[in-house]
N, C-alpha and C positions, 0 to 999 in steps of 0.2 A: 460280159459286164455284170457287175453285179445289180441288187434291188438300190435304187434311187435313195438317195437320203438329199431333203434340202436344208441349206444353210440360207440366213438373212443377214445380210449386213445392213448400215442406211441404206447404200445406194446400192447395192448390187444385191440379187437374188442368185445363189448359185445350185445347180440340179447336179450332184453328185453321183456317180457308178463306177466305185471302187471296189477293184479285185485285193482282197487285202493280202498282205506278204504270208500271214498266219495258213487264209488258203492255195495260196501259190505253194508253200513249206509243203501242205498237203497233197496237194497234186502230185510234186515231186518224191515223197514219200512211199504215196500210193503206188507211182510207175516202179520203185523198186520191185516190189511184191512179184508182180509176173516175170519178172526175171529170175528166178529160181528156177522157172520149169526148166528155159534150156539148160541153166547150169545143171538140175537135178538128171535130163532125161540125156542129156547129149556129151556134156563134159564128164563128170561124176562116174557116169555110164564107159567102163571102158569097150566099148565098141570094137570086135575082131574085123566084121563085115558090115560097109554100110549100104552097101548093095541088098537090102531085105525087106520085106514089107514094116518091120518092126519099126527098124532103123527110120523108115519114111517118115510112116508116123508119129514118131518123138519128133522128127525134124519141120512135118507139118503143124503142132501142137507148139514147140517151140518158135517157129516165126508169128503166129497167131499172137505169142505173148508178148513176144519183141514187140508187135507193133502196137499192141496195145499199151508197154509201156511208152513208145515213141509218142503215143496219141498223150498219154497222162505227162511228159513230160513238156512237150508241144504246148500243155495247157496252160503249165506250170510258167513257162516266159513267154509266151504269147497273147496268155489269156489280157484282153482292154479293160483300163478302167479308160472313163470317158466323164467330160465335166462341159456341163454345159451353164455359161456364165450371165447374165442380161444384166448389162452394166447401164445404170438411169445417166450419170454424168455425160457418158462418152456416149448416148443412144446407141449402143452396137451389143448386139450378140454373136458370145462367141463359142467355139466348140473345140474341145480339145481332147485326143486321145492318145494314150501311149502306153507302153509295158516295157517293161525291160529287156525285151527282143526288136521290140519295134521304135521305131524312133518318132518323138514326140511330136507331135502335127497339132496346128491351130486355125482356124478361119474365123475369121472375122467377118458379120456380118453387120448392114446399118438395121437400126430394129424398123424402120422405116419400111425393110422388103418383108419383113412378117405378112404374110396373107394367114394365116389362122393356128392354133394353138390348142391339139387336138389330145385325146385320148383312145388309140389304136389296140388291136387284141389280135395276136397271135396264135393260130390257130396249131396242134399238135396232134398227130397221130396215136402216139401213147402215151399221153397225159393232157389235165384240165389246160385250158386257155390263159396263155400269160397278156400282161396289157403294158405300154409303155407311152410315152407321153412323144408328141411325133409334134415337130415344128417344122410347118412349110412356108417355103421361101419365096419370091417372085421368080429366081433365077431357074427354079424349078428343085431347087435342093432339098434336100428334108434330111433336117436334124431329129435325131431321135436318142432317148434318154436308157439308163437300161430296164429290166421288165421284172414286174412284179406279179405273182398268181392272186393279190390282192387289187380290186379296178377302184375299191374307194379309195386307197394309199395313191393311184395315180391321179384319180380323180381330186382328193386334194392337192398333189401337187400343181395340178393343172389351174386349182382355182386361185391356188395363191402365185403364181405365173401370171393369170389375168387382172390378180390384182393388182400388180407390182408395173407392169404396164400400162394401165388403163390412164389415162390424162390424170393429171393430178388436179 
């Protein structure tokens, strides 16, 4: 998913995390690239013997790129945009995610089962702490928004989320 963008309308506040088509294009782009090696080390290459240590190793170097481009192209129609909606008419929030690989899913919840409306941080191995806006439910569910490496961008969203909820 990508960084959160919010929209206001009167009645509904909507919590945005779109993968846009410009970086899906990229993704797709990107996975070409490693496909050269096998073509350069394995087809290109006219091979007498592939029984060699040589030969392995182009072929080990070559599935390494294959699946890296599998993984860059995987991201390309897989990758989630995700929307999450808090509509004041209909008191229900909703969640909706989908990509053009995966088929579009929606839940609806009543805003009634909201128990709290949080701002959460992801913790990373090799790199800074991402934060994302996390709604927990009665039923035990938690909706969450996509992450941003900025906490006051979430932290805003978060407060105009409470505001938009709070009794009128």
């Amino acid at each position: 998913m990508a960084h959160p963008e919010i929209v206001e309308y009167a009645d509904r506040l909507v919590v945005q995390s779109r993968m846009s088509v410009g970086m899906r294009v990229l993704f797709a782009a990107l996975g070409c690239f490693p496909l050269l090696a096998p073509y350069e080390l394995l087809i290109k290459i006219e091979w007498e013997h592939y029984f060699n240590f040589f030969f392995l190793f182009a072929a080990f170097i070559s599935a390494g790129a294959t699946f890296l481009s599998a993984i860059l192209f995987f991201a390309a129609v897989a990758g989630l945009s995700a929307e999450i909606v808090f509509d004041r008419p209909a008191a229900t929030v909703s969640f909706t995610q989908e990509a053009p690989a995966i088929k579009r899913t929606t839940r609806i919840y009543p805003c009634s089962d909201i128990q709290r409306v949080e701002v959460r941080e992801r913790t990373w191995s090799d790199s800074g702490p991402t934060y994302y806006l996390s709604v927990s439910l009665a039923d035990g569910s938690v909706i969450e928004s996509g992450s941003s490496s900025s906490r006051a961008e979430i932290e805003r969203i978060k407060r105009r989320v409470d505001q938009f909820l709070a009794p009128a």
